[in-house]
C-alpha positions in Angstrom: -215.8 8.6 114.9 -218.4 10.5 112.8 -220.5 11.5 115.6 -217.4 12.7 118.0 -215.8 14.6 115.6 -218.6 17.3 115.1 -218.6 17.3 119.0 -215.2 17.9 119.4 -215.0 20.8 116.8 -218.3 22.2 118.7 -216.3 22.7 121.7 -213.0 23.9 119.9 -216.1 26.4 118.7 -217.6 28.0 121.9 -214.1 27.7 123.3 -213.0 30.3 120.5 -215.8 32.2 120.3 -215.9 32.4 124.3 -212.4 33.7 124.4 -212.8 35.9 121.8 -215.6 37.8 123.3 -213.9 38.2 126.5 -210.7 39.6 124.8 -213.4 42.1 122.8 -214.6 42.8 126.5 -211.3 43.4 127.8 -210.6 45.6 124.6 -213.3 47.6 124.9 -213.1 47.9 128.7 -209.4 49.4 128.6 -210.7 51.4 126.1 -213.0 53.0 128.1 -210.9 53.2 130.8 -208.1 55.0 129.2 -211.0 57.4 127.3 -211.6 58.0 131.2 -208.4 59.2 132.1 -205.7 61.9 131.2 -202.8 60.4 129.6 -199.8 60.7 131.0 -198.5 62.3 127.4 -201.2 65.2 128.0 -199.3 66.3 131.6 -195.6 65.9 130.1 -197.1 67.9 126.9 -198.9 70.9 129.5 -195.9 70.9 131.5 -193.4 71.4 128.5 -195.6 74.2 127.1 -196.0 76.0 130.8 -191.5 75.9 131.1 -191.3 76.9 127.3 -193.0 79.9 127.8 -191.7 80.5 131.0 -188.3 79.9 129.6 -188.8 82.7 126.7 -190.2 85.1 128.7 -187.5 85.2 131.2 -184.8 85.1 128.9 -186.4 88.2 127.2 -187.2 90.1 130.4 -183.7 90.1 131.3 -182.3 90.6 128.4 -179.8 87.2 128.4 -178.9 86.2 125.1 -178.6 82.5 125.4 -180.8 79.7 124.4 -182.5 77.0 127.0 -183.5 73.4 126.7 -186.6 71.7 128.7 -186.4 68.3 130.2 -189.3 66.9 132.0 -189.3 64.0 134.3 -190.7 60.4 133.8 -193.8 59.9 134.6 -195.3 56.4 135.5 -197.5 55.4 133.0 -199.8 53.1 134.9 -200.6 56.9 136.4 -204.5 57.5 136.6 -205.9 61.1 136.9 -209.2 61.7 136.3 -210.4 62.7 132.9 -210.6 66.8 133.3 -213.7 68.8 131.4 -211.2 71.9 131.8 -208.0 72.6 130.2 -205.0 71.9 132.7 -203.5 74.2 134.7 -199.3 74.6 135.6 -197.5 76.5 137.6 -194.2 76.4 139.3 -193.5 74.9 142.7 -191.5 76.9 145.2 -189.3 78.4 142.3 -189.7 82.3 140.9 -187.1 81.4 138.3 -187.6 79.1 135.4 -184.3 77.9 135.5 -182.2 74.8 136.7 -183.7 71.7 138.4 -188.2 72.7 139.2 -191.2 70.6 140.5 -193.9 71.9 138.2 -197.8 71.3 139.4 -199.9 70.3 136.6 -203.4 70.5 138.0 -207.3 70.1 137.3 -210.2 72.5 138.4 -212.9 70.1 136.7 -215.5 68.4 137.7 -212.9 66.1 139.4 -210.1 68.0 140.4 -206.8 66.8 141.2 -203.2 67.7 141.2 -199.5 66.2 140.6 -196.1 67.3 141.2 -193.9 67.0 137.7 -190.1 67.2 138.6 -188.3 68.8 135.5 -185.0 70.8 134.1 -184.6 73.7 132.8 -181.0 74.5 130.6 -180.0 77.6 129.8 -176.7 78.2 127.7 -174.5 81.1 127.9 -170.9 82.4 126.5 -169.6 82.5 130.2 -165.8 83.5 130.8 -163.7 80.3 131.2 -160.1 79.7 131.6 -158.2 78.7 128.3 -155.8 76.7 129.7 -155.0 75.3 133.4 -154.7 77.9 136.0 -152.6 77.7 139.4 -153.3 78.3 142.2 -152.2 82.2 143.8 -152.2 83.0 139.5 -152.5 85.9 138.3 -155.3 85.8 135.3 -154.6 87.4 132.3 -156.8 88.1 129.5 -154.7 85.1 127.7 -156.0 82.6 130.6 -159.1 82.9 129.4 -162.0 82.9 126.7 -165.8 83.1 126.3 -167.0 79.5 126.0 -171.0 78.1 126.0 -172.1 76.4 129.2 -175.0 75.6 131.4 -175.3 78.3 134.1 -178.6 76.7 135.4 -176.7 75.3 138.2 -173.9 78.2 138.7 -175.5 79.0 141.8 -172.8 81.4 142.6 -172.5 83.5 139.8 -170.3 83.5 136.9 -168.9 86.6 134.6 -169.9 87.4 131.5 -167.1 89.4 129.8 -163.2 88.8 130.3 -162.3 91.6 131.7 -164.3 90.9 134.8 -162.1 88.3 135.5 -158.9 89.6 134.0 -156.4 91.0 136.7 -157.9 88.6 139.6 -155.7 86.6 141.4 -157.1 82.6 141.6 -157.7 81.2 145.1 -157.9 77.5 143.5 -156.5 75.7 140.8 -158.5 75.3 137.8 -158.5 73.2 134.8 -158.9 73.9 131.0 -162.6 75.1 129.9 -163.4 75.2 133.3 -166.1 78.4 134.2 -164.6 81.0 136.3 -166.8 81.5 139.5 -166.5 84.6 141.6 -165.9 82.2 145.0 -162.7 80.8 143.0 -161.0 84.3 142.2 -159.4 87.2 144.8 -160.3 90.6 142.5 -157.6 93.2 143.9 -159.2 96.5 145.5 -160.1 99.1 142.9 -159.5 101.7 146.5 -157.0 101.0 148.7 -157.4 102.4 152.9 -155.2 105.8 152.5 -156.2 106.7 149.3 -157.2 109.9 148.2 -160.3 109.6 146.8 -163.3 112.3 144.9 -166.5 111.9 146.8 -169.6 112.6 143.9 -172.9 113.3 144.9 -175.3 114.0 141.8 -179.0 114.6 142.5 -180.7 115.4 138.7 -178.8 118.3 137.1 -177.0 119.3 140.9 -173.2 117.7 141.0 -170.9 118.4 144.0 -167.7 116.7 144.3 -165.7 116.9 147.7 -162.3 115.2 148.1 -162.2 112.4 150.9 -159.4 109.9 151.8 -160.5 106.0 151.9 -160.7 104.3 155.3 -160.5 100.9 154.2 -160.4 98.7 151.2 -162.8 98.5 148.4 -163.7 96.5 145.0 -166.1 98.1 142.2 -169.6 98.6 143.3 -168.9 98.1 147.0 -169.6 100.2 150.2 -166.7 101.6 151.8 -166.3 104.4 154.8 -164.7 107.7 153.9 -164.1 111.0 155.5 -164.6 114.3 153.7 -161.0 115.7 154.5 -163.0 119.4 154.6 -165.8 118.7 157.3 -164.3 115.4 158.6 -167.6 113.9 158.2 -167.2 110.2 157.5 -169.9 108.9 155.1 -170.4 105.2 153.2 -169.8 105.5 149.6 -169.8 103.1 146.7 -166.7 102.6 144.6 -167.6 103.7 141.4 -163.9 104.0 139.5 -160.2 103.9 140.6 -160.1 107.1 143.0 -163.8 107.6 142.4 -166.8 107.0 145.1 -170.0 108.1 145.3 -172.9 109.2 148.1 -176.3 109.3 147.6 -177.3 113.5 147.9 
């Protein structure tokens, strides 16, 4: 027993001392590994800053005073992508606006290049016009139907209205519930210039003003081209409905 015992515990010994050196091998080797790669934090991290600033500069630039919120996609993080000897790179993937659902390329002009596509989402929050309470169908909106509420216009592809009475005095094509955002494809806005109506026909070039009368040949809504004849020369010209009675031509 004596003399098996210390060969026994020998064993137990290199046994030990073999595993730990291969888990100090391992250790060290994913180490290295990782030390050769970019993590997958750095590419969420470049792609955040790249939509932050992209966020902030379009929100200033056109002057839209709500706030925005960045998401950025999962990432697998068994990814591997070469360790880059130059800061990465971003841009946006067939998108010029910074807003609603992007694929952002974060990419590497290293020694090693490479490149990935980073799907992500960009919020942006404004006081939109909703309705206050539920709307009808064939209603008539009011100022009362509705109110300014804060909601995500990032994917209000078709518009949306910014002050009540842009929506007040429409007539609804659907029916709506409470708080929901008033699109223009869901409202009828009456004709600001009806056919038949007499009309004044501005053209302005700098300090030069000239104003003909005309009569409306068909039916038009604030900011929208209509055909009208000058009821002096007969002429018929397009002009843009500028007020109730009120069109203008370019001089």
């Amino acid at each position: 027993m004596s003399i098996k015992a210390p060969m026994a515990y020998s064993g137990y010994l290199r046994s030990g001392l073999l595993a730990l050196i291969q888990g100090s091998l391992i250790s060290f080797g994913g180490q290295a590994m990782a030390a050769g790669y970019t993590s997958v934090d750095d590419i969420i991290g470049t792609t955040e800053s790249f939509l932050e600033q992209q966020a902030r500069e379009y929100l200033t630039t056109s002057k839209i005073p709500g706030r925005h919120q960045v998401r950025v996609g999962r990432l697998d993080p068994r990814l591997r992508m070469h360790s880059c000897s130059e800061p990465l790179q971003a841009s946006l993937e067939n998108n010029d606006t910074p807003v609603g659902r992007l694929t952002v390329r974060v990419r590497c002009t290293g020694t090693t290049p490479w490149s990935i596509f980073v799907p992500a989402q960009v919020s942006l929050h404004l006081d939109i016009v909703v309705t206050r309470h539920p709307v009808k169908r064939n209603s008539l909106l009011q100022t009362s139907d509705l109110m300014l509420a804060e909601r995500d216009i990032s994917q209000l592809n078709q518009g949306y209205f910014l002050e009540l009475e842009q929506a007040a005095g429409a007539m609804a094509t659907r029916a709506m519930s409470a708080g929901q955002p008033v699109l223009p494809n869901q409202i009828r806005i009456p004709p600001m210039i009806r056919r038949g109506d007499q009309v004044v026909i501005s053209a302005t070039s700098g300090t030069i003003s000239v104003r003909m009368p005309g009569e409306a040949l068909g039916d038009g809504s604030l900011g929208q081209q209509i055909r009208v004849r000058n009821t002096r020369s007969q002429r018929v010209v397009h002009a843009r409905v500028t007020a109730p009675g009120q069109v203008e031509v370019p001089m």
